[in-house]
C-alpha beads as a LAMMPS data file, in Angstrom:
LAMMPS data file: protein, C-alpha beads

309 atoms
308 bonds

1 atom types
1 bond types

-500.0 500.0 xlo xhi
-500.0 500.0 ylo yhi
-500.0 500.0 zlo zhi

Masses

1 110.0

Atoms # bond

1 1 1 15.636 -17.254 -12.875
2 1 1 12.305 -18.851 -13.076
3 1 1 13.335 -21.855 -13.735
4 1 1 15.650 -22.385 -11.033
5 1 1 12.955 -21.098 -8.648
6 1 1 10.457 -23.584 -9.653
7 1 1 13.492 -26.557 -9.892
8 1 1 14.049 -25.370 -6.413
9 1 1 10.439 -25.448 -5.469
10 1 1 9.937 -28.607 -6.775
11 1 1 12.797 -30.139 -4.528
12 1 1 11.490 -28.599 -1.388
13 1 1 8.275 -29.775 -2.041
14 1 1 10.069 -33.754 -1.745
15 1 1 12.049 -32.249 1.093
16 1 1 8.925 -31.707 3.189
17 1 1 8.043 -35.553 3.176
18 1 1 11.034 -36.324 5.256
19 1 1 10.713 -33.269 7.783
20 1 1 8.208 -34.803 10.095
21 1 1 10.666 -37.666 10.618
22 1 1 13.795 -35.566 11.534
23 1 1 14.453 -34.432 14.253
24 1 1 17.579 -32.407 13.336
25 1 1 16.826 -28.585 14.414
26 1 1 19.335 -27.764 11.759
27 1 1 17.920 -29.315 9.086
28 1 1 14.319 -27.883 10.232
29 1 1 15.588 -24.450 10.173
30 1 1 17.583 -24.373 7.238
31 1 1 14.084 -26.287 5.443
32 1 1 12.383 -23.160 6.877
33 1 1 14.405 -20.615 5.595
34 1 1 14.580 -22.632 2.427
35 1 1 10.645 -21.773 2.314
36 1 1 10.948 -18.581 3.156
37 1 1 13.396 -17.481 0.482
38 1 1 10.936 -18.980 -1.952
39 1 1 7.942 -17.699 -1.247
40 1 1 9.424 -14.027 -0.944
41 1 1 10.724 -14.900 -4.553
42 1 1 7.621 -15.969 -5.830
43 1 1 6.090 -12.759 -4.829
44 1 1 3.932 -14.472 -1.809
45 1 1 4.696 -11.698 0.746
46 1 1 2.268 -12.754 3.217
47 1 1 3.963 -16.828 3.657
48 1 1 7.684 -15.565 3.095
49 1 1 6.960 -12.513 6.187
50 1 1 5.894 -15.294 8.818
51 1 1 8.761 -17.641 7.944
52 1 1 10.906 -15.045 8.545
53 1 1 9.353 -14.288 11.622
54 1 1 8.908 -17.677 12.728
55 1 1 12.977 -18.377 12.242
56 1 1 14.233 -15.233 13.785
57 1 1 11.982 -16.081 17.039
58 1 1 13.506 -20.250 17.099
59 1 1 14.669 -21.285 20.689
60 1 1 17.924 -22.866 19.003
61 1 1 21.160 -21.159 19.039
62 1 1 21.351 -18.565 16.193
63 1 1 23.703 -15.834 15.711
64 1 1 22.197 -12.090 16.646
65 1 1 23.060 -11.057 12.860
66 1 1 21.115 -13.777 11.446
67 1 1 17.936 -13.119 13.686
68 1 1 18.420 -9.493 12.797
69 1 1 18.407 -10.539 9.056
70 1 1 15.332 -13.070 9.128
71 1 1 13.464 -10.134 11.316
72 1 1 14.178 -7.172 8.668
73 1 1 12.987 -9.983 5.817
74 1 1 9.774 -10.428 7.267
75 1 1 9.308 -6.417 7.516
76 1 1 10.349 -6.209 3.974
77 1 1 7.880 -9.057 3.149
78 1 1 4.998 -7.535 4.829
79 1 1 5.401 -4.123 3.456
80 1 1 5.331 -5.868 0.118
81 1 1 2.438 -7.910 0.885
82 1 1 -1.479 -6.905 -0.652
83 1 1 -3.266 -4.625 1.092
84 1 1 -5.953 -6.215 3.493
85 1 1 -7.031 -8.050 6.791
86 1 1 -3.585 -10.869 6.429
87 1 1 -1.221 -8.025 6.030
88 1 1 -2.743 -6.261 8.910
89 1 1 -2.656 -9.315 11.135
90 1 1 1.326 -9.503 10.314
91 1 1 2.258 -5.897 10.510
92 1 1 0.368 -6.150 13.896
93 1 1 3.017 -9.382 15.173
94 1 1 5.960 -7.337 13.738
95 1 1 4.846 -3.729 15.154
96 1 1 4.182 -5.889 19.081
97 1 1 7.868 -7.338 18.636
98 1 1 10.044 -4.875 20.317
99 1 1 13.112 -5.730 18.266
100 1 1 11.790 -3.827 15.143
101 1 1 12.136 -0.746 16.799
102 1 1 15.810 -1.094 16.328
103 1 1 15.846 -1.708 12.633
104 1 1 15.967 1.000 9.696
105 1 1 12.678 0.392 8.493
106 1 1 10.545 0.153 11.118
107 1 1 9.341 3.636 10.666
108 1 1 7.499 2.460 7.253
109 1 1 5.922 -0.454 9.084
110 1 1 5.017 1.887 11.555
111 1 1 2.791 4.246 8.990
112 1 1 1.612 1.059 7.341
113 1 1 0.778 -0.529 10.820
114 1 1 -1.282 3.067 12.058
115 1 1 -3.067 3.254 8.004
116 1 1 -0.925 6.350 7.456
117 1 1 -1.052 7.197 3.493
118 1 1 2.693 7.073 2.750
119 1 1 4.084 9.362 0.110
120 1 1 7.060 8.405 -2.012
121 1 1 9.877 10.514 -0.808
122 1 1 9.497 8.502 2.231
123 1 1 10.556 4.989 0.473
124 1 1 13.472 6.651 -0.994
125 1 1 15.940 4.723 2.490
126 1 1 13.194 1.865 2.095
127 1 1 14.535 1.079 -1.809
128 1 1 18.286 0.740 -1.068
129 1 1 17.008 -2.355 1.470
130 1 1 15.461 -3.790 -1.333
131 1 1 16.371 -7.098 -3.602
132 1 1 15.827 -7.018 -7.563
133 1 1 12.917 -8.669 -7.514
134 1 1 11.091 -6.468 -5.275
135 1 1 11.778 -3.637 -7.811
136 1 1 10.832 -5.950 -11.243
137 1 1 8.577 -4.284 -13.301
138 1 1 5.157 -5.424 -13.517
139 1 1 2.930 -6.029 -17.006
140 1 1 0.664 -3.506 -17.464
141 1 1 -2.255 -5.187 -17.508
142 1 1 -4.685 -2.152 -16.296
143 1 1 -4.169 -0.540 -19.959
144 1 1 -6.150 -3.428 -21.847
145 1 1 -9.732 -2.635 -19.788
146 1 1 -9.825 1.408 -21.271
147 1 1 -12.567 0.915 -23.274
148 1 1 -13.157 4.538 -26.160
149 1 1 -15.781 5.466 -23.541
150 1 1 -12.929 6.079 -20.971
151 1 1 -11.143 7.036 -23.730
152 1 1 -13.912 9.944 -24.499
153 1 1 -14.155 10.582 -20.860
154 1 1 -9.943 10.635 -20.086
155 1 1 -10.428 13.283 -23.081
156 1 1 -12.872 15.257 -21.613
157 1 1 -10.992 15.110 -17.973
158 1 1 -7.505 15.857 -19.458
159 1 1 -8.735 19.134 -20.966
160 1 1 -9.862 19.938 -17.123
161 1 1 -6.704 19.353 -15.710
162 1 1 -4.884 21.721 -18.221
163 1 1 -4.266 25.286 -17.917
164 1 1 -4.111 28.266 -20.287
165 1 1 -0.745 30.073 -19.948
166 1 1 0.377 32.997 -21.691
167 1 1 3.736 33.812 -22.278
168 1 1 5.801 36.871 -22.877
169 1 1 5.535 36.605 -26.363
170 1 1 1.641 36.997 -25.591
171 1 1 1.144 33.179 -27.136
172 1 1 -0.717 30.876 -25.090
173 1 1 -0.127 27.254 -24.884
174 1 1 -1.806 24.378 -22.638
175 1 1 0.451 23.010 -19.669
176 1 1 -0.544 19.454 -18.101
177 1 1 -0.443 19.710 -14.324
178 1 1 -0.294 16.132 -13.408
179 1 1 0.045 13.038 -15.381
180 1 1 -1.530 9.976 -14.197
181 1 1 -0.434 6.807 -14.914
182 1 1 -2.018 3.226 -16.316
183 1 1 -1.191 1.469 -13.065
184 1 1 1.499 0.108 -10.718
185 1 1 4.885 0.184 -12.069
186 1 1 6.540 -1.917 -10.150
187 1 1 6.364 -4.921 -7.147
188 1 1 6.863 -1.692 -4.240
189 1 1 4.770 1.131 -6.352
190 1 1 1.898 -2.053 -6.428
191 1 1 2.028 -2.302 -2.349
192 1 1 2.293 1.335 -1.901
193 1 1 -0.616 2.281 -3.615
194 1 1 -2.662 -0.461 -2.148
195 1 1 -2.117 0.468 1.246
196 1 1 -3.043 4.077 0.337
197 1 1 -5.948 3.044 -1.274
198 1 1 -6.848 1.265 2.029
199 1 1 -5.673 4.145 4.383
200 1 1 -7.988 6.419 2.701
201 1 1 -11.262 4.113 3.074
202 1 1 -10.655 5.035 6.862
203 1 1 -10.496 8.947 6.035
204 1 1 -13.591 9.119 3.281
205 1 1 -17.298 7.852 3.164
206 1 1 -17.053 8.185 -0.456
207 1 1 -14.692 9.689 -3.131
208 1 1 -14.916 9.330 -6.777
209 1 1 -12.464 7.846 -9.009
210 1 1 -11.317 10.789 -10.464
211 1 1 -10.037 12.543 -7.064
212 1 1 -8.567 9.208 -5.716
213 1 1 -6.684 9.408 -9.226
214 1 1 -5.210 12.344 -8.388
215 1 1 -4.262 11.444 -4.955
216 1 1 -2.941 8.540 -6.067
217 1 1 -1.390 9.129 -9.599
218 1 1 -3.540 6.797 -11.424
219 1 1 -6.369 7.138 -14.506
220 1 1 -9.710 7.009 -12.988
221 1 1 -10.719 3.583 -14.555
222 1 1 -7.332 1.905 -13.092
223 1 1 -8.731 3.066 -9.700
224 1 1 -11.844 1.414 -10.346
225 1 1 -10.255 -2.225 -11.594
226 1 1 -8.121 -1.958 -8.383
227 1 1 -10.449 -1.229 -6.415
228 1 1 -13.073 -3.932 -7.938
229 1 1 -9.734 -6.521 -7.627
230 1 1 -9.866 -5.948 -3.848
231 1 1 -13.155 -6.115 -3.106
232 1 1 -13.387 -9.447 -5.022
233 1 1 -10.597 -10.473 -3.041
234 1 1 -12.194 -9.419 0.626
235 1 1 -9.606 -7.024 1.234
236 1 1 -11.568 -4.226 0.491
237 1 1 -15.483 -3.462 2.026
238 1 1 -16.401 -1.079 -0.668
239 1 1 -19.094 -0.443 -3.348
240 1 1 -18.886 1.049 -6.599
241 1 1 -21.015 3.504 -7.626
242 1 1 -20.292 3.604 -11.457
243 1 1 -23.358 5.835 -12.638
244 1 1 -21.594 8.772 -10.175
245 1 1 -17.965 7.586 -10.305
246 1 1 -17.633 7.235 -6.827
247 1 1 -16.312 4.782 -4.500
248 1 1 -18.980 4.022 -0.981
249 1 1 -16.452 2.365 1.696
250 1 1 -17.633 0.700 4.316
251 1 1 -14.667 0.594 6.848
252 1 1 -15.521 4.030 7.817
253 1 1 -19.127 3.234 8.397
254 1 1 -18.476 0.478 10.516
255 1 1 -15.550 2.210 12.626
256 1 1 -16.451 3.274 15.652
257 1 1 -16.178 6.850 16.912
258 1 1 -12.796 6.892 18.873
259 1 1 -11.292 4.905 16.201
260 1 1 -12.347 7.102 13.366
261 1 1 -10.787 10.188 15.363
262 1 1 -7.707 8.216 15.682
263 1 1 -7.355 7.406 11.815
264 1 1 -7.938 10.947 11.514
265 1 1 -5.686 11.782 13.546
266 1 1 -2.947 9.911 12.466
267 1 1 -3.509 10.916 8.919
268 1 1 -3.613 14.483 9.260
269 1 1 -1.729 15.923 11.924
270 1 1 0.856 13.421 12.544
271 1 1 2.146 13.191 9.209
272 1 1 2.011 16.770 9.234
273 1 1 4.552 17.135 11.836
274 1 1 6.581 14.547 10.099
275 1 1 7.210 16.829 7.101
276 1 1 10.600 18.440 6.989
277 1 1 9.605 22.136 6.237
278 1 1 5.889 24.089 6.471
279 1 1 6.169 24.305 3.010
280 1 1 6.130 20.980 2.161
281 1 1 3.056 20.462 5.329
282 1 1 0.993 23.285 3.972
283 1 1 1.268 21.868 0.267
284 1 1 -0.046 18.086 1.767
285 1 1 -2.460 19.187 3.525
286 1 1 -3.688 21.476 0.533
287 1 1 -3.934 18.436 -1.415
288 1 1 -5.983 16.671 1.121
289 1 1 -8.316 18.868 1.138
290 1 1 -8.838 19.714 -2.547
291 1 1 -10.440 16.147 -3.070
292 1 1 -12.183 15.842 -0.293
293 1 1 -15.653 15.857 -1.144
294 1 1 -17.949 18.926 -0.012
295 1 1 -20.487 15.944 0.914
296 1 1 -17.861 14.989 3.661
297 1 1 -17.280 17.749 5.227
298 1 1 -20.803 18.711 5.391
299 1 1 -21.666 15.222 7.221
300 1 1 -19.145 15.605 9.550
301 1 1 -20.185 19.318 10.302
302 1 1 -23.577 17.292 11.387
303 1 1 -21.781 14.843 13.375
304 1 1 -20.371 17.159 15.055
305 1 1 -23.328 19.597 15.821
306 1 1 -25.396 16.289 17.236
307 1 1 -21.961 16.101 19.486
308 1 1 -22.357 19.272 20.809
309 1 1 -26.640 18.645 21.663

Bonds

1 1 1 2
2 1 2 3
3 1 3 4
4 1 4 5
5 1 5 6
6 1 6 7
7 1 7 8
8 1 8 9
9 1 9 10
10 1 10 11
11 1 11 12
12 1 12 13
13 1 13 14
14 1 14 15
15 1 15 16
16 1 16 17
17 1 17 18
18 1 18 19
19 1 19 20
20 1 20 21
21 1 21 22
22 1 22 23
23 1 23 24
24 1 24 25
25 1 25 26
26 1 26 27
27 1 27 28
28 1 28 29
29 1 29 30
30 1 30 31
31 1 31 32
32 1 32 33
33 1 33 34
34 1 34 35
35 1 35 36
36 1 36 37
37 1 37 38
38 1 38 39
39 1 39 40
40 1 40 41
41 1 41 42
42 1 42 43
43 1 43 44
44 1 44 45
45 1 45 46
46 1 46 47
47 1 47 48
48 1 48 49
49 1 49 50
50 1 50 51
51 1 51 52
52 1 52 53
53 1 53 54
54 1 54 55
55 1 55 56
56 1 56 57
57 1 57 58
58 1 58 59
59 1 59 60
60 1 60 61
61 1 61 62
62 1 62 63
63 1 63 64
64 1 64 65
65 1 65 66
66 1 66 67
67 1 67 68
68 1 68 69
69 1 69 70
70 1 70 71
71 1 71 72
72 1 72 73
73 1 73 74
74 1 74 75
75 1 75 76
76 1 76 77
77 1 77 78
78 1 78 79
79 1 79 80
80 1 80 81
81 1 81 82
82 1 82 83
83 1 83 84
84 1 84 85
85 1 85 86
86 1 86 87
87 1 87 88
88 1 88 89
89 1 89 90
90 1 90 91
91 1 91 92
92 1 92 93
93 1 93 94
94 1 94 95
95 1 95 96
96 1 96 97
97 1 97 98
98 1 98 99
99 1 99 100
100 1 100 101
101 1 101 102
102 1 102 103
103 1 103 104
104 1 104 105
105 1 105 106
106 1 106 107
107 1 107 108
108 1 108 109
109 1 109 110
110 1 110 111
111 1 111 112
112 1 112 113
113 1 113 114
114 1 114 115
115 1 115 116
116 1 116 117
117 1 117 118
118 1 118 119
119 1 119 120
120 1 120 121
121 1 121 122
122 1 122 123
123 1 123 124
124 1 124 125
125 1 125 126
126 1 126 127
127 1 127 128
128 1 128 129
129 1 129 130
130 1 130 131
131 1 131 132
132 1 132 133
133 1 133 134
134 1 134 135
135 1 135 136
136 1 136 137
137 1 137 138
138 1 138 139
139 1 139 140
140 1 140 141
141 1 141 142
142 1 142 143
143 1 143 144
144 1 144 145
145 1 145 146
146 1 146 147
147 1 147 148
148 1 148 149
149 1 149 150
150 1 150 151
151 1 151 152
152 1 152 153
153 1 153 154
154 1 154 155
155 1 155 156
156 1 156 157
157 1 157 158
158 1 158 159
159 1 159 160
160 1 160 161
161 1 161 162
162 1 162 163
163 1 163 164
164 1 164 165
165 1 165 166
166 1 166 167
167 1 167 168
168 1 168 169
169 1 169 170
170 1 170 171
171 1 171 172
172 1 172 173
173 1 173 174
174 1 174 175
175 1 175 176
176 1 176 177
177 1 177 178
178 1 178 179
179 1 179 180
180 1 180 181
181 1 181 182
182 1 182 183
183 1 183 184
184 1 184 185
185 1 185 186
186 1 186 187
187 1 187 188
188 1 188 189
189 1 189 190
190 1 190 191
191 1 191 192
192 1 192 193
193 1 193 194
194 1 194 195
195 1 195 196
196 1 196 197
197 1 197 198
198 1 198 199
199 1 199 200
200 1 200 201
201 1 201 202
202 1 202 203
203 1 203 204
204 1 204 205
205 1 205 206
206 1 206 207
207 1 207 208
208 1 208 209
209 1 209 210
210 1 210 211
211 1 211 212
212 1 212 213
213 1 213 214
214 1 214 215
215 1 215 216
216 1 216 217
217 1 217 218
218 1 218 219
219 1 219 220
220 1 220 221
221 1 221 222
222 1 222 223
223 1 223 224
224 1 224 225
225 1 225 226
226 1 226 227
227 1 227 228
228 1 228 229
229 1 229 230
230 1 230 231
231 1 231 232
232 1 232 233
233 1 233 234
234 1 234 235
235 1 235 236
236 1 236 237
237 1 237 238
238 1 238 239
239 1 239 240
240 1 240 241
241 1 241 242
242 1 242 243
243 1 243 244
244 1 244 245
245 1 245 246
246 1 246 247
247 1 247 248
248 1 248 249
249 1 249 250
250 1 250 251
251 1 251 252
252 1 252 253
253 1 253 254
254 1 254 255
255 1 255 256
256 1 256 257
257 1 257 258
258 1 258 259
259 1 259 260
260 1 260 261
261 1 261 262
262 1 262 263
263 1 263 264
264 1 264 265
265 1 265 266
266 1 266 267
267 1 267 268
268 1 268 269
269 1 269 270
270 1 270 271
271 1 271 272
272 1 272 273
273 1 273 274
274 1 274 275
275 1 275 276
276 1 276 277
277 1 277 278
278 1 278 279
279 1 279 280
280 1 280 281
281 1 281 282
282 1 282 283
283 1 283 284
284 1 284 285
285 1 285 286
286 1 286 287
287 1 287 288
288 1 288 289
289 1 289 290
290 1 290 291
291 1 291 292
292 1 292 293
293 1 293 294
294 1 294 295
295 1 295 296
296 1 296 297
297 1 297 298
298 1 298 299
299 1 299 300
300 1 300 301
301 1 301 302
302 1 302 303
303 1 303 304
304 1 304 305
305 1 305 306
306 1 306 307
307 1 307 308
308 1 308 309
């Protein structure tokens, strides 16, 4: 398969010399889509989501089926895409265009669009719209940085997260009540985690690596190499704080005050009243508020008592 994407590459690429001297709109736009397919099957979400775009907004006479298809590519492509400022520009083009409102998953670009953490029952309708390779399973390349001091530490951490139980035969036993993985799993769990990880630099000042494991699913040092990854890539304004184990973001710094409600907002008590039962609510919210740091809350108990003066 990756051969015949880089044969077909590689014949584009010759392709492109003659398109500035055509002036066939059929041969532009098939060129186009041509590019389009490629990039979203080498993985580059970001170039394959504005082709996409681009064709299903042409002036020249396409079918509404085939618009319809290019626009729900370009979703699917910018849902995939990394985490950061490009994404957000995108998502921004696709949430203005009023034709995504009709399409099934426009409700996931929504959440993405408003920085809404997304939890995976809600990507269960998202998967079925999927192609293979958006599903291929990635190399775990997060497991090679554990070093034996994580190691000690993961050892040290693991017994906190277990619990004695007894039984009825009065023996006890240890019961794991979460188990956190060595990274992304796949293309979708990659994006999905990324955008969570971003969502929740515009809910938290700080949290440490362990709690955004938690939230998250992941070992506390695979947190920290994503987390390094996007800084070093600018789509992340964060510092580390490895002596405490804590992650210092700077996007909620730097929001301003209405904004900062509105994250909050959006977070909390809309996706609340998107759950389907209480139960479900109460148990989110729970969760939210188990790793939320008692520094946080006591900094926005001053904010809001300088409010009030």
């Amino acid at each position: 398969m990756d051969l015949i994407i880089k044969r077909s590459e590689t014949c584009l690429n010759r392709a492109s010399l003659l398109i500035p001297i055509t002036t066939d709109q059929t041969i532009i736009l098939s060129f186009k889509l041509s590019q389009a397919r490629i990039f979203d099957s080498k993985r580059r979400f970001e170039e394959a989501s504005k082709k996409y775009h681009e064709i299903s907004l042409t002036d020249q006479d396409l079918a509404h089926e085939e618009r319809s298809f290019c626009l729900s590519a370009s979703m699917v492509c910018a849902i995939l895409a990394k985490a950061g400022p490009a994404r957000t520009r995108i998502l921004r083009d696709l949430y203005r265009d009023n034709r995504t409102r009709e399409l099934p998953n426009f409700a996931i670009l929504s959440k993405m669009f408003y920085d809404q953490l997304i939890r995976p029952d809600e990507l269960v309708e998202f998967k079925k719209t999927l192609k293979t390779h958006h599903l291929a399973k990635l190399n775990n390349s997060f497991a090679i940085l554990e070093e034996e001091d994580d190691d000690n530490n993961s050892n040290s951490n693991d017994d906190e997260d277990r619990r004695m139980i007894v039984g009825e035969d009065g023996e006890s036993c240890l019961r794991k009540e979460q188990v956190l993985r060595d990274g992304p799993e796949t293309v979708l769990d990659q994006s999905i985690i990324q955008h969570n990880l971003l969502s929740t630099s515009k809910l938290y000042r700080n949290i440490s690596f362990r709690a955004l494991g938690k939230y998250l699913g992941l070992k506390p040092f695979v947190v920290e190499s994503m987390v390094r990854v996007m800084i070093q890539e600018n789509r992340l304004r964060a510092k580390i704080n490895q002596a405490d184990g804590f992650i210092d973001f700077d996007d909620y710094c730097k929001t301003d005050e209405i904004e900062s409600e509105q994250v909050l907002i959006s977070n909390v008590v809309l996706s609340g009243s998107n759950q389907k039962d209480n139960t479900s609510e109460k148990s989110d919210r729970k969760r939210l508020i188990e790793i939320l740091p008692e520094s946080i809350r006591w900094d926005e108990s001053i904010h809001l008592t300088k409010k009030k003066k």
